[in-house]
C-alpha positions in Angstrom: -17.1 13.5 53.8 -20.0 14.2 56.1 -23.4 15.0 54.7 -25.0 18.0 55.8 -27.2 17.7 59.2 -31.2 18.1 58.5 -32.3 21.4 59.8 -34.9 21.1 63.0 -38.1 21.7 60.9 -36.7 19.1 58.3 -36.3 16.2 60.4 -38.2 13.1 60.2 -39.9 13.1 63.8 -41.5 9.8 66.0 -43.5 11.1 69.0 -42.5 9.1 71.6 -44.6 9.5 75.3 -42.7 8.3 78.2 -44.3 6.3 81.2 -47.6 8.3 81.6 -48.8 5.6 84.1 -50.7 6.2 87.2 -48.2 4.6 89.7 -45.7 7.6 89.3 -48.6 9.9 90.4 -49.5 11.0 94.1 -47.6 13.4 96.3 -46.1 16.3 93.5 -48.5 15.1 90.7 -51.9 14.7 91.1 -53.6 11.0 90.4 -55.3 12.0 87.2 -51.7 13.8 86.0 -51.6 17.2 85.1 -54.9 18.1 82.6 -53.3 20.9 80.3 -50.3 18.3 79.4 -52.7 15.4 79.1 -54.7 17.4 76.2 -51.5 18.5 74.8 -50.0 14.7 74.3 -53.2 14.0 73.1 -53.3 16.7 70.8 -49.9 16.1 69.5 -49.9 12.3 69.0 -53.6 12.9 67.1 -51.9 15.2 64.7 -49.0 12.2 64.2 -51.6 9.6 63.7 -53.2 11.8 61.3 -49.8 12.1 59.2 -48.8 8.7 59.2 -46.5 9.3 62.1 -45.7 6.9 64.7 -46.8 7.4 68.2 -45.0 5.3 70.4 -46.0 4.6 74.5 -43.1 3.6 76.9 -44.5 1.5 79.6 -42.2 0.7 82.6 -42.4 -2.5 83.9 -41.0 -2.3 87.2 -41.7 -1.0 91.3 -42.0 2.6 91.0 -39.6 4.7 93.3 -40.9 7.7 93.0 -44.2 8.2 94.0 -46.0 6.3 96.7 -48.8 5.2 94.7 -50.4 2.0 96.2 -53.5 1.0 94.3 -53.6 -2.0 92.3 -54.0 0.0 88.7 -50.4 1.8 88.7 -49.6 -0.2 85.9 -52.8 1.7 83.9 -52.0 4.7 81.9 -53.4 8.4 83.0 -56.8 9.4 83.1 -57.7 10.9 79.7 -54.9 9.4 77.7 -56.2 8.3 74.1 -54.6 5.4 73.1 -55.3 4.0 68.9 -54.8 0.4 67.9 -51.8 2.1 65.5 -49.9 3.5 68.5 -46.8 1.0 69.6 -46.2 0.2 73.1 -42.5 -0.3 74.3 -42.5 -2.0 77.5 -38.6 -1.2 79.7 -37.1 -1.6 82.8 -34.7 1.5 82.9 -35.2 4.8 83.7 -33.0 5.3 79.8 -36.3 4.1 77.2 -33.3 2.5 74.6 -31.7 0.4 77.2 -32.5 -3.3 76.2 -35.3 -2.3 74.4 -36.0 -1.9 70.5 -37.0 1.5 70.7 -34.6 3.2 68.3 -35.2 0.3 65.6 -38.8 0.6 65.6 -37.8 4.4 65.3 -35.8 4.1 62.4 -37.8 0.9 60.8 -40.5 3.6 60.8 -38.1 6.2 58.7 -37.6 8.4 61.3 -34.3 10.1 62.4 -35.9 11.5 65.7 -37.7 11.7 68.1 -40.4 14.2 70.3 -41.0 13.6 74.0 -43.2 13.6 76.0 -44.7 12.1 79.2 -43.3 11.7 82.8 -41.5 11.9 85.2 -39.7 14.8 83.5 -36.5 14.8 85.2 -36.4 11.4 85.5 -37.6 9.0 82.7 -37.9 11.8 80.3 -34.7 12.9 80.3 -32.8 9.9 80.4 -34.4 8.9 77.7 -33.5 12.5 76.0 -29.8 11.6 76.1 -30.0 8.3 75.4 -31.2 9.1 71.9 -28.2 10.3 71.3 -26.0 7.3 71.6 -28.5 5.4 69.3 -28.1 8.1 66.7 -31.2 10.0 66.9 -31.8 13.4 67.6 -34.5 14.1 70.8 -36.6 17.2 71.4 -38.6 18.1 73.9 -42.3 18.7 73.6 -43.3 21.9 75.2 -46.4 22.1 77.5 -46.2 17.8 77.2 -43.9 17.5 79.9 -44.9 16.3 83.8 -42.6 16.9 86.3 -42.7 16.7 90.5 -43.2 20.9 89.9 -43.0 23.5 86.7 -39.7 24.4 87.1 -38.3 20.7 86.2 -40.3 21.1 83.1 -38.9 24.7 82.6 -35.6 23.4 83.0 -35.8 20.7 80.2 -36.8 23.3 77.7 -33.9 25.2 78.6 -31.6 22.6 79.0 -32.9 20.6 76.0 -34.2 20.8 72.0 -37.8 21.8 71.6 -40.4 21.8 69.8 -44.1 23.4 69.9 -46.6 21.7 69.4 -47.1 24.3 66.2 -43.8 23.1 65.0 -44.3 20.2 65.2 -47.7 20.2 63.3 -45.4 22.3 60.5 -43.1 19.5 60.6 -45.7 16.6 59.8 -47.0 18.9 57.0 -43.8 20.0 54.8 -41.8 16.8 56.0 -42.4 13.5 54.1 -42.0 10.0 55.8 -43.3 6.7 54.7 -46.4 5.9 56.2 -45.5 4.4 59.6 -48.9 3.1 60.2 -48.1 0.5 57.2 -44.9 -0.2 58.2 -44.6 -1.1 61.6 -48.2 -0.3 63.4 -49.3 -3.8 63.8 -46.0 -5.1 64.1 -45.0 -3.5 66.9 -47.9 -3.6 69.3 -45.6 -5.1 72.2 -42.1 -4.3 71.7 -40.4 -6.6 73.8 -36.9 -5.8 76.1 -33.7 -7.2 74.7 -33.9 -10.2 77.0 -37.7 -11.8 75.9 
């Protein structure tokens, strides 16, 4: 007998920001990124630090093949990202964030059943990583106004296409939803999450 599936504004969210580095910028998105979804990331991932909420960075390791970037700080994230010595960085080499990486166990270790994203390239990285959460049993949503895509209608299309949440919701969520406090659990443990294969 199956148990009953939380309810959106129930569930036990991570906020997870996808590859906002400066070597997928130039050409469609500008070189600093896109200033109304930097605020909003920062925003949102200040109001999970300030419930005990993990806030998680995927870094890709890798030549970018998007973009035609070509100064030696691609690696570096966007202008006007805040970064906290709780956040976790998983570092990847797939366009999918789970794929040899421990990104859904320091999602669960963290006693969270899913996951908000946010970062770039939208329909890219972002949304491979948006159904790959499924097939490590956690539920993704997208983070509206936190997306960057190569134009708005990619990001238009994820909210369609995908689960959502606000970033009002999501501030509901942190308030009437309790989690253990991530920033005890796993924030120093997971500073570098390694790939599958270090």
């Amino acid at each position: 007998m199956s148990s009953e599936m939380p309810k959106k504004e129930e569930r036990k969210i991570a906020f997870v920001v996808v590859d906002v580095q400066r070597k997928f910028t130039g050409g469609s998105i500008p070189e600093k990124g896109n200033k109304e979804e930097i605020e909003t990331i920062n925003k949102v991932a200040a109001m999970f630090r300030n419930n005990g909420r993990p806030v998680i960075f995927v870094h890709y390791d890798g030549e970018c093949e998007c973009s035609m970037y070509e100064k030696s700080d691609g690696d570096e994230f966007l202008h006007g990202i805040v970064k906290d010595p709780r956040d976790m960085i998983v570092h990847k080499k797939h366009m999918n964030s789970f794929v040899e990486t421990r990104l859904a166990e320091a999602v669960k270790e963290c006693g969270c059943d899913s996951i908000l994203l946010a970062g770039m390239v939208t329909q890219y990285c972002v949304m491979g990583t948006y159904y790959g959460a499924f097939e490590n049993g956690i539920s993704p949503y997208m983070l509206v106004g936190g997306l960057i895509g190569t134009n708005d209608k990619m990001n238009d299309a994820a909210c369609v296409l995908c689960k959502t949440f606000t970033p009002e919701e999501a501030e509901e969520n942190l308030k009437t939803t309790k989690v253990p406090d991530s920033t005890k659990m796993c924030g120093s443990e997971y500073q570098r999450l390694p790939s599958a294969g270090e």
